[in-house]
C-alpha positions as CSV (number, residue, x, y, z in Angstrom):
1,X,-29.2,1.3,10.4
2,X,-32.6,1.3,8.3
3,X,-31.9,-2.3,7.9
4,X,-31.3,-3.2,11.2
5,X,-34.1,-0.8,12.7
6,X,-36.9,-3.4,10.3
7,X,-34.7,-6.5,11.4
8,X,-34.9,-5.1,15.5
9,X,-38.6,-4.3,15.0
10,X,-39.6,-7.8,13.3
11,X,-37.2,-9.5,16.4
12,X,-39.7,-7.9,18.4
13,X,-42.9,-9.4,16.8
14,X,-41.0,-12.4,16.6
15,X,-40.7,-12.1,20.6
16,X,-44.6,-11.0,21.2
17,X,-45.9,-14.0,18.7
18,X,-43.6,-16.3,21.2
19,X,-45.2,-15.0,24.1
20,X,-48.6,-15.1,22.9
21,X,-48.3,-18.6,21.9
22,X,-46.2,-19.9,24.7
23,X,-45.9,-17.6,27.3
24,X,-43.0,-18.3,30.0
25,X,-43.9,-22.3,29.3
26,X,-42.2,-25.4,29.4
27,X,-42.1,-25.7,25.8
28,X,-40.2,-22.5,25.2
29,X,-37.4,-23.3,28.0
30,X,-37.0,-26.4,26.0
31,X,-36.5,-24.3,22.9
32,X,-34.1,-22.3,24.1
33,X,-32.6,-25.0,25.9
34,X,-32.0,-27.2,22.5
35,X,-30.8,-23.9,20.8
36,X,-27.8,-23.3,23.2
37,X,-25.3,-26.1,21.3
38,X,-26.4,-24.5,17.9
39,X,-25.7,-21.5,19.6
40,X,-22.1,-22.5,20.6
41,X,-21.0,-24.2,17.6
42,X,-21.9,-21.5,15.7
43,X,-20.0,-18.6,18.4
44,X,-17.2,-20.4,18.2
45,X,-16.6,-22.0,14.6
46,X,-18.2,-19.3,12.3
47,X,-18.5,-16.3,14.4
48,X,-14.6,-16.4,15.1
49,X,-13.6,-16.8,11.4
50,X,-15.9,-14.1,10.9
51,X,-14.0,-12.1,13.3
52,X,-10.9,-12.9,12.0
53,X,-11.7,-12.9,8.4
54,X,-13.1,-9.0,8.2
55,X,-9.7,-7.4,9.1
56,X,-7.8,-10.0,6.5
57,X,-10.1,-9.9,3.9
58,X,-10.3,-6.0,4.0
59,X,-6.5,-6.1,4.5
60,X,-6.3,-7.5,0.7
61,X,-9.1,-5.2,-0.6
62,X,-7.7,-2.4,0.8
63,X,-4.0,-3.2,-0.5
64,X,-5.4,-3.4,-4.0
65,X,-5.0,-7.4,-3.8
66,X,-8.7,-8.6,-4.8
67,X,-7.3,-12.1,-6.5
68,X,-5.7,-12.9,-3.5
69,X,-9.0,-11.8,-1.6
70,X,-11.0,-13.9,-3.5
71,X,-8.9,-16.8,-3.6
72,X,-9.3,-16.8,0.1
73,X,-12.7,-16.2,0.1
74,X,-14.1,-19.1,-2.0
75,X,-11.4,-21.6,0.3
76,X,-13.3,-20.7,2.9
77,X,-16.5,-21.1,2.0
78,X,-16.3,-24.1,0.4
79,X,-13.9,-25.4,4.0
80,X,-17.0,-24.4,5.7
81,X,-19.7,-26.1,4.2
82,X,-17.6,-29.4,4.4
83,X,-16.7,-29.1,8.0
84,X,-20.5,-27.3,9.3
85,X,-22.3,-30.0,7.4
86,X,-20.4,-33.0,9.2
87,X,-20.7,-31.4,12.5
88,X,-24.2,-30.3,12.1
89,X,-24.9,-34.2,11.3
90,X,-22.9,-35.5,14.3
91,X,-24.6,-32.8,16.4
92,X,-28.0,-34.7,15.9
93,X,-26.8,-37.9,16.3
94,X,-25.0,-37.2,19.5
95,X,-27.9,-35.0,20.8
96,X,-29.6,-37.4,23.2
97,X,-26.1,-37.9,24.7
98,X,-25.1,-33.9,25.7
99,X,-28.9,-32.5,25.5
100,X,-29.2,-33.9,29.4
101,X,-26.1,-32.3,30.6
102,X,-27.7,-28.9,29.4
103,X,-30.8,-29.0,30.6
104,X,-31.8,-30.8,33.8
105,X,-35.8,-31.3,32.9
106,X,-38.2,-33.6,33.5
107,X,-37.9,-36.4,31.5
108,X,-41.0,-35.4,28.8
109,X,-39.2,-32.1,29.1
110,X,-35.9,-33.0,27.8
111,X,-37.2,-35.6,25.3
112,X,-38.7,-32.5,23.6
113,X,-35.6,-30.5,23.6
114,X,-33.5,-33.4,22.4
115,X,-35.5,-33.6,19.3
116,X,-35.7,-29.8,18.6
117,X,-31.7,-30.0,19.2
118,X,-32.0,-32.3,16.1
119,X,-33.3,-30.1,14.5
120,X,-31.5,-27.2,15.0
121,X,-27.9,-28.6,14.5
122,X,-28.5,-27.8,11.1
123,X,-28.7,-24.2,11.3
124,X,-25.7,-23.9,11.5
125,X,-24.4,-23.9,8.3
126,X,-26.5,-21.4,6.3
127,X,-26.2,-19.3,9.5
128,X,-22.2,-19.2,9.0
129,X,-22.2,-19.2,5.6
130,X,-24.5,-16.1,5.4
131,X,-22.1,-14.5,8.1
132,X,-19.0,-15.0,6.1
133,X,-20.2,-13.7,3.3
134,X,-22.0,-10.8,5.2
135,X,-18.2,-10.1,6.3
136,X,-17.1,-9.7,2.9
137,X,-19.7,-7.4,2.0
138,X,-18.6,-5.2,4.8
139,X,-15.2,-5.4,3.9
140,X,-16.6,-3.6,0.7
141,X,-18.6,-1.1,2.8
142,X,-21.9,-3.0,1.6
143,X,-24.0,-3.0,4.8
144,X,-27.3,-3.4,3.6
145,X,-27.7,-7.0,2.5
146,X,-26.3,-8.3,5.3
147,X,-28.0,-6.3,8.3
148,X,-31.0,-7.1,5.9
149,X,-31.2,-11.0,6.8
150,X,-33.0,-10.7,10.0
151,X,-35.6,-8.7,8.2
152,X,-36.1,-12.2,6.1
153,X,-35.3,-15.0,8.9
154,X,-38.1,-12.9,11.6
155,X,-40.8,-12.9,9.1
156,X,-40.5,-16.8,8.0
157,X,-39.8,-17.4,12.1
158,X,-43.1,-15.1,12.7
159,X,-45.3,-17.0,9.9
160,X,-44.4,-20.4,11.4
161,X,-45.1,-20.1,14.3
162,X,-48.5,-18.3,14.2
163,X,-49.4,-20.7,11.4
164,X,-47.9,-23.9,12.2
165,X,-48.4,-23.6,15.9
166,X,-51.9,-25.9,16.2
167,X,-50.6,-28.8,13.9
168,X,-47.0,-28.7,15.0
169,X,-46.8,-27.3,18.3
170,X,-43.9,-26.2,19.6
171,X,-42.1,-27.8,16.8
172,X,-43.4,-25.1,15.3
173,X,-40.4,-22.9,16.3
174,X,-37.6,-25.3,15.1
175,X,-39.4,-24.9,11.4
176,X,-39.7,-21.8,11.2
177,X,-36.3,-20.8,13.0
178,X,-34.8,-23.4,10.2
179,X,-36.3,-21.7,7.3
180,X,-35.1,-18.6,8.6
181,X,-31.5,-19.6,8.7
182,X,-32.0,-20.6,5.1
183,X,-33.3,-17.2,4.0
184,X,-30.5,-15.5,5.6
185,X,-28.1,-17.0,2.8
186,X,-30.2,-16.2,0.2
187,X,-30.8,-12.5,1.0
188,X,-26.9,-11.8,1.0
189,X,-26.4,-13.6,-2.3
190,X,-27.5,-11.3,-5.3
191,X,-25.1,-8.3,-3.4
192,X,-22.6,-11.0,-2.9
193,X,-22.8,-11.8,-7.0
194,X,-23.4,-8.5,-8.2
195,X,-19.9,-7.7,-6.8
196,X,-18.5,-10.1,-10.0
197,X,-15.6,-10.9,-8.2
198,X,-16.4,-14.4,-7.0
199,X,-14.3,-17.6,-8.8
200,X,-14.2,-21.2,-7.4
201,X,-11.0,-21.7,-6.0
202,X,-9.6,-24.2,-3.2
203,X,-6.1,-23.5,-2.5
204,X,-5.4,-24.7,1.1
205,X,-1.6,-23.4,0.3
206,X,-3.0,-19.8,-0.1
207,X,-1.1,-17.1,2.5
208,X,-4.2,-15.7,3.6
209,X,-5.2,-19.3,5.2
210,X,-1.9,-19.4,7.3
211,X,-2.7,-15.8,8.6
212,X,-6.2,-16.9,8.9
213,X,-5.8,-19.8,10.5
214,X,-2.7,-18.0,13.0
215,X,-5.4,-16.0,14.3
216,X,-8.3,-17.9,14.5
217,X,-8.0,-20.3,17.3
218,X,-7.3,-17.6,20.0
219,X,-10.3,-16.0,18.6
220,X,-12.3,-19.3,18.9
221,X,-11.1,-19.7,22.4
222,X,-12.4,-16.7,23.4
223,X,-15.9,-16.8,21.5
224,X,-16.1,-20.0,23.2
225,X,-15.6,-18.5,26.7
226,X,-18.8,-16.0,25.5
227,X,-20.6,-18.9,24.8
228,X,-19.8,-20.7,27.9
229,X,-21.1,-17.5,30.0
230,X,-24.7,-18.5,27.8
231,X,-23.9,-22.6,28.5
232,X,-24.4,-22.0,32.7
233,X,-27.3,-19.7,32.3
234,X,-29.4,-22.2,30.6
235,X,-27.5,-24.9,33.2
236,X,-28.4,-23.0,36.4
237,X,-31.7,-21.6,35.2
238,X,-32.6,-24.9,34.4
239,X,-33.0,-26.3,38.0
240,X,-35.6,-23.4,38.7
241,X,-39.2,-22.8,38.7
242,X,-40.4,-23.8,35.2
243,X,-40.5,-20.7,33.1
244,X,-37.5,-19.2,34.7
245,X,-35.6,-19.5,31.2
246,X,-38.1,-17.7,29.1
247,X,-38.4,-15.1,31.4
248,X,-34.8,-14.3,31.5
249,X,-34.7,-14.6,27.7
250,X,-37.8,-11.9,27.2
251,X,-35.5,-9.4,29.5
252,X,-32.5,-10.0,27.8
253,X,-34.7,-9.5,24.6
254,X,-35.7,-6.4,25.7
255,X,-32.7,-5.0,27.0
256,X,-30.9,-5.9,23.3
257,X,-33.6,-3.5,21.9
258,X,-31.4,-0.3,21.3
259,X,-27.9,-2.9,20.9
260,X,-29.6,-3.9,18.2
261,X,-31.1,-1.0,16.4
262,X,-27.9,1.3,17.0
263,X,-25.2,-0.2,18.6
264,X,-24.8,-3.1,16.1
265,X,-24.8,-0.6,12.9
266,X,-21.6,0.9,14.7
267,X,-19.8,-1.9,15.5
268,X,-20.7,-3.9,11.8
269,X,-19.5,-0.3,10.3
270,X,-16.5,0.6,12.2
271,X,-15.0,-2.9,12.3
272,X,-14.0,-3.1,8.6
273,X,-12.8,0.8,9.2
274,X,-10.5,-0.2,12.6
275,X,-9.2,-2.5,9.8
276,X,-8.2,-0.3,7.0
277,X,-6.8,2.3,9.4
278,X,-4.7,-0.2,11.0
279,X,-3.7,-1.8,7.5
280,X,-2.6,1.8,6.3
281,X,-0.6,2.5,9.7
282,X,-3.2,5.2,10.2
283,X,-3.2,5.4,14.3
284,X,-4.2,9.0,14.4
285,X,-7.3,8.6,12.8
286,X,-8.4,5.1,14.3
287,X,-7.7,6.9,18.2
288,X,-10.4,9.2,17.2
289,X,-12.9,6.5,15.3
290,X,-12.3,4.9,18.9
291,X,-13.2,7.9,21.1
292,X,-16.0,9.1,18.6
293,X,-17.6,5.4,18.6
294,X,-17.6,4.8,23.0
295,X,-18.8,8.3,23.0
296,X,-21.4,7.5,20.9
297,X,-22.9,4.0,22.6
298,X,-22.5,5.6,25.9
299,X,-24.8,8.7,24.8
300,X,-27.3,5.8,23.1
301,X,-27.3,3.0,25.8
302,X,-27.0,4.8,29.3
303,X,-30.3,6.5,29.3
304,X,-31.4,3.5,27.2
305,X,-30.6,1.3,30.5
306,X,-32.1,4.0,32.6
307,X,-35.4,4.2,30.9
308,X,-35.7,0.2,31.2
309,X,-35.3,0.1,34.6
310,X,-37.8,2.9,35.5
311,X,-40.8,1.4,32.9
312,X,-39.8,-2.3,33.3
313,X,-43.5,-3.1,34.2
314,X,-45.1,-0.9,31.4
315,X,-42.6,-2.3,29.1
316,X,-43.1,-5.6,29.7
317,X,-47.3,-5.1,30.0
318,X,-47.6,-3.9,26.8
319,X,-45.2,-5.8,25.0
320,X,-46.3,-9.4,26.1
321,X,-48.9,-9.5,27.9
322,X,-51.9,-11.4,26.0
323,X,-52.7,-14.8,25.2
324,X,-50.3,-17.3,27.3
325,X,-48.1,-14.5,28.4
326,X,-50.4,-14.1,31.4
327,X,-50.0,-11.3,34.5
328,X,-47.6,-13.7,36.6
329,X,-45.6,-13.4,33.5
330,X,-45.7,-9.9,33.5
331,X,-44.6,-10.0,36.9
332,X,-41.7,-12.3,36.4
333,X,-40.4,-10.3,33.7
334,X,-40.9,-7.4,34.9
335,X,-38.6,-8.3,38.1
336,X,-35.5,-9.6,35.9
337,X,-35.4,-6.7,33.3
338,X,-33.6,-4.0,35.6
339,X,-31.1,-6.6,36.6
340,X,-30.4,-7.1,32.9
341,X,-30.8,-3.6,31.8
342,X,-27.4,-2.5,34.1
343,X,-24.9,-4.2,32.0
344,X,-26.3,-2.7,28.8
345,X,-23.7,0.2,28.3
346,X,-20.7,-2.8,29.2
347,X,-22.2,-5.1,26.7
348,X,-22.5,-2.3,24.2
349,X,-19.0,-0.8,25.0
350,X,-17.5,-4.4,24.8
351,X,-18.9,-4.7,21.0
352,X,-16.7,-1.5,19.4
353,X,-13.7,-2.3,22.0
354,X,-13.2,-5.8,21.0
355,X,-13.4,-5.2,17.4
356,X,-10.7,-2.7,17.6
357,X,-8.9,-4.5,19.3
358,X,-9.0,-7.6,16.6
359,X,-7.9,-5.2,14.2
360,X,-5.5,-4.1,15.8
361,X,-4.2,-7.1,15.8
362,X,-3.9,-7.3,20.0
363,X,-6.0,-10.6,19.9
364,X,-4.7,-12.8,22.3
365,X,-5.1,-10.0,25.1
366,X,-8.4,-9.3,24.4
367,X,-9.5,-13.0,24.3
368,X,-7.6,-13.4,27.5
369,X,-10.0,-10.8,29.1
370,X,-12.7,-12.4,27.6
371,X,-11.9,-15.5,29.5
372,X,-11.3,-13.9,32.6
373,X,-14.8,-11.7,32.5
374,X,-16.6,-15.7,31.5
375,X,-14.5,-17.2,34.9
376,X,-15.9,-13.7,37.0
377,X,-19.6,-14.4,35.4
378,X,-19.4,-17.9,36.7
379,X,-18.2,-17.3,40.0
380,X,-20.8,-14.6,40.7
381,X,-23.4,-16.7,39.4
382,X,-22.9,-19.1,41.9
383,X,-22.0,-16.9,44.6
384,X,-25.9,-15.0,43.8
385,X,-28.0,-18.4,42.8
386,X,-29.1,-19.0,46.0
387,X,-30.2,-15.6,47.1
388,X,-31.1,-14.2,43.8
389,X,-31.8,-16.6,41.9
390,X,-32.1,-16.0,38.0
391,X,-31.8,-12.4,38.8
392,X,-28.6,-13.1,40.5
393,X,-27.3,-14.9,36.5
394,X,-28.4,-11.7,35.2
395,X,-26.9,-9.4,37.9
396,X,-23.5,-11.9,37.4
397,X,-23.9,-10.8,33.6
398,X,-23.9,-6.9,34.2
399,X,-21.2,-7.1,36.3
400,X,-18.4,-9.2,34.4
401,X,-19.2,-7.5,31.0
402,X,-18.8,-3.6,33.0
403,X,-15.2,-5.1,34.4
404,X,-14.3,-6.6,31.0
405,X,-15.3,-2.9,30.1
406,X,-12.8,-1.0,32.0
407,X,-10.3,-3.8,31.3
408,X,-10.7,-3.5,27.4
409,X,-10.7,0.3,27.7
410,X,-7.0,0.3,29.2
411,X,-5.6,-2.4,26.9
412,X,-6.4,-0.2,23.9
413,X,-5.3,2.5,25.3
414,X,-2.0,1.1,25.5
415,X,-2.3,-0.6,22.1
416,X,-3.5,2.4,20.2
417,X,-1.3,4.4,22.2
418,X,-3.6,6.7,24.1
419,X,-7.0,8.1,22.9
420,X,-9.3,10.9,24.3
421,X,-10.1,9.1,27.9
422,X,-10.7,12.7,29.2
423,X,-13.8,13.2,26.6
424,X,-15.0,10.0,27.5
425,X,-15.1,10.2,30.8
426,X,-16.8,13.9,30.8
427,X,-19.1,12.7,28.3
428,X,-19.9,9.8,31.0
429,X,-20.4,12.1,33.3
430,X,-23.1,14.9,31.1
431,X,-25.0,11.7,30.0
432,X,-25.0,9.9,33.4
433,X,-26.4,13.3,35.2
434,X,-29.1,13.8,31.9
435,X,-29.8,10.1,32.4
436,X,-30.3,10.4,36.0
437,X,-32.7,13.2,36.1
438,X,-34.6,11.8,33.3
439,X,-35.3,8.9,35.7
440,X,-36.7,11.1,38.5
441,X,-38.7,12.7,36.3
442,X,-40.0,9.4,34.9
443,X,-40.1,8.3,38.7
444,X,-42.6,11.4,39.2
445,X,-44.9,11.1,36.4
446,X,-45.3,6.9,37.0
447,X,-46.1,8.3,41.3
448,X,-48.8,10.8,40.0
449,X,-50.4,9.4,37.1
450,X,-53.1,6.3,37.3
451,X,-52.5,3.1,36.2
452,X,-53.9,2.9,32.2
453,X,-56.8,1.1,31.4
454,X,-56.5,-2.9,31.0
455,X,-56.2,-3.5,26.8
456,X,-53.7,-3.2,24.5
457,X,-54.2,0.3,23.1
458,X,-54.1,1.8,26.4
459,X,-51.3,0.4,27.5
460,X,-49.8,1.4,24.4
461,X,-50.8,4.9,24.5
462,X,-49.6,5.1,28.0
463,X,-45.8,3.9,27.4
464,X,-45.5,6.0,24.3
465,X,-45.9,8.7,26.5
466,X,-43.8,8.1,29.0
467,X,-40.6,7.2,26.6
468,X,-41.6,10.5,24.5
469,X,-41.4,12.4,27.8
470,X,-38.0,10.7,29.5
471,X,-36.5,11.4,25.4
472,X,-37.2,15.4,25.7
473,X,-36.1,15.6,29.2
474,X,-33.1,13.5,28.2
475,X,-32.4,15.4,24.9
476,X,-33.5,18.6,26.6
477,X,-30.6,18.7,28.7
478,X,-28.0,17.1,26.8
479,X,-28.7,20.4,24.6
480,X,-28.0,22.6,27.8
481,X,-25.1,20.7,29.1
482,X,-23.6,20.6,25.4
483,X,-22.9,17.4,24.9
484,X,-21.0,17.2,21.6
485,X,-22.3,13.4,21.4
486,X,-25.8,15.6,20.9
487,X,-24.3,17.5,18.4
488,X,-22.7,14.9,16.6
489,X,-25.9,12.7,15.9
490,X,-27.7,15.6,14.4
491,X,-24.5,17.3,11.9
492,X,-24.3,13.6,10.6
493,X,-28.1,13.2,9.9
494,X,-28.5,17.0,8.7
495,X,-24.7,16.2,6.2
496,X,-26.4,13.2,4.9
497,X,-29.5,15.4,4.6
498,X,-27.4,18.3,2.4
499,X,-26.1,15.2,0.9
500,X,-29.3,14.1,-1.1
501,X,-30.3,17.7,-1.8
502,X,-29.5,17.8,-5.6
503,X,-27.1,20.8,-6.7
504,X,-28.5,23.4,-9.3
């Protein structure tokens, strides 16, 4: 979590040096424009074997079958670098072909994202390759190293840009997001080697590449049905106002804040766990890693989401707002991040559900849901376009990933074969009410306090207040409601704390 906290924080800066620079421009649309195929290629090649790999990989180590383990592991390395390197090199040579079906820009616009799409193809592979052997490390409860490569792929992204900006433009991103990629391998690699298991091996005949390969192209199908919800965001939001794509992508940025620094720690921790409980036919104890983990995101992101809706224009003000980010910006912003912030605690949810899910082998169900919450998105979006507008994407978001939700929730219940729903839902319920108070509280203070002065400090000063206030109201009650989420959060920080106390 210490890892991802630095990682989350540096995303942040990354995000602020990208405003400052570029604002909500043209530039940056055509940036994250020419970043969606990398996007996809990567979602569903590399992050489905990743997804598949984890719960076979810690299968072996768990069985006490490390050869085998490793056997498998340098196969599919080495499969991976051959097959990411040729795609990565047809991606740019194809780019002007599939860049204009993305992106429907001017034509100086999209000759601009074609290029950075050139550019990019080629993240790809040390991005997957850092995340396979990040999956590894988890299998061996190693956590660090890999939640550690944002910390080194930010800061190389944050140095480019602020350096390279006035002689490269907005090329300037595609460097530095390149060299990032690269770092990423090499961060995981002295963990990866110190474990002194790793041999050269490529045995195509191996057992674990049938299982592997058994499971992975549901799992591909349904990270591609993920990445096809990202595919008509960029599509639709293309066709509006200029500046409509970075806007959406600062809310979403925002609203991944607490995903990011808590939610992804559980699922990266519990998903190598799922697997060794399900390996070792130990259902008793994976129904309550289940209930404790939902428990726990709910009791993080619910008053999470709350908060961002009630201090979206603070938030955003402070955050951005300097340099090219201007106050229309601000404004812009501002109006998308509740619409994003409501799926939050489905988005989160969706994370641990799915992954227990893959270890428990159900994976075909759970993709087909996938697929069905990707066809609701798309209908939605349509149906909202013309009256929303990009709030109406965002607002089509929240909505399929709370159905998919509910969905995922009953098929692992069946699965598993029941878990504590009651706690869950009563622990709902005590958060929800803490949550919604805390709003009116927030609600009150925003009505009777003035507006902070205009510069940075200010502003700064004045939302550090207001989240310091909404987290004692919000803690406040959850003590006097007894939520055992509450008291969970502080026994396992005061253990570790008796923990590093040495003995007499």
């Amino acid at each position: 979590m210490g890892a991802t906290l630095a990682s989350t924080l540096l995303g942040f800066v990354r995000e602020i040096v990208y405003a400052r620079m570029y604002g909500t421009s043209w530039q940056l649309d055509a940036f994250l424009a020419a970043a969606v195929v990398p996007t996809i290629v990567f979602g569903v090649f590399s992050g489905a074997l990743v997804t598949a790999l984890v719960p076979l990989f810690s299968d072996y180590v768990s069985t006490e079958r490390e050869d085998d383990a490793w056997r498998l592991a340098s196969t599919v390395l080495l499969t991976l670098l051959v097959m990411l390197t040729g795609a990565a090199a047809l991606g740019a040579w194809l780019a002007p072909s599939y860049v204009p079906l993305i992106a429907r820009f001017p034509h100086a616009h999209l000759a601009l994202a074609v290029g950075m799409t050139r550019i990019l193809m080629w993240t790809i592979v040390p991005i997957s390759l850092s995340g396979v052997i990040g999956a590894m490390l988890n299998a061996y409860h190693r956590f660090g190293a890999a939640a550690a490569q944002g910390i080194a792929a930010n800061l190389l992204i944050i140095l480019a840009v602020t350096l390279g900006t006035h002689r490269y433009g907005a090329y300037a991103l595609v460097y530095g997001t390149l060299a990032g990629a690269i770092a990423q391998v090499f961060v995981t690699l002295p963990n990866f080697f110190a474990l002194r298991r790793f041999r050269f091996a490529f045995d195509l005949r191996h057992p674990g590449v049938i299982r592997l390969l058994h499971v992975l192209a549901p799992i591909a199908i349904g990270s591609a049905a993920g990445q096809i919800a990202l595919f008509f965001d960029r599509y639709f939001a293309s066709a509006l106002p200029a500046g409509t794509i970075s806007g959406m992508n600062y809310a979403v940025k925002v609203v991944g804040f607490p995903q990011q620094i808590f939610v992804t720690a559980v699922a990266t921790v519990v998903f190598p766990l799922f697997a060794s409980q399900f390996a070792l036919e130990n259902k008793a104890a994976m129904r309550r890693s289940i209930s404790t983990a939902v428990r726990v995101v709910v009791f993080v992101t619910l008053p999470s989401a709350v908060g961002l809706c009630m201090l979206a224009g603070p938030i955003v003000q402070t955050l951005f707002e300097r340099g090219a980010f201007t106050a229309d910006a601000t404004v812009l912003c501002a109006h998308f991040l509740p619409f994003a912030a409501v799926g939050l605690v489905g988005l989160a949810a969706n994370v641990v559900l799915t992954r227990a899910l893959y270890a428990s082998g159900a994976v075909r169900a759970a993709i087909a849901l996938s697929v069905a919450s990707v066809a609701l998105n798309v209908i939605l979006s349509i149906a909202w376009l013309p009256s929303l507008g990009a709030r109406g994407l965002l607002l089509a978001n929240a909505v399929s990933q709370t159905a998919q939700t509910i969905a995922l929730l009953a098929l692992a219940y069946r699965v598993i074969g029941g878990f504590d729903v009651r706690g869950i839902g009563l622990s709902l319920l005590k958060v929800g009410g803490c949550a919604l108070v805390m709003a009116l509280a927030l609600a009150v203070v925003q009505i009777t306090r003035r507006p902070p002065d205009p510069n940075g400090f200010a502003r700064l000063a004045n939302l550090g207040e207001h989240l310091l206030f909404g987290a004692f109201v919000f803690l406040g009650l959850a003590r006097i409601v007894d939520s055992r989420e509450l008291h969970l959060v502080f026994d396992l920080l005061l253990r570790r704390r008796r923990d590093l106390v040495p003995l007499p």
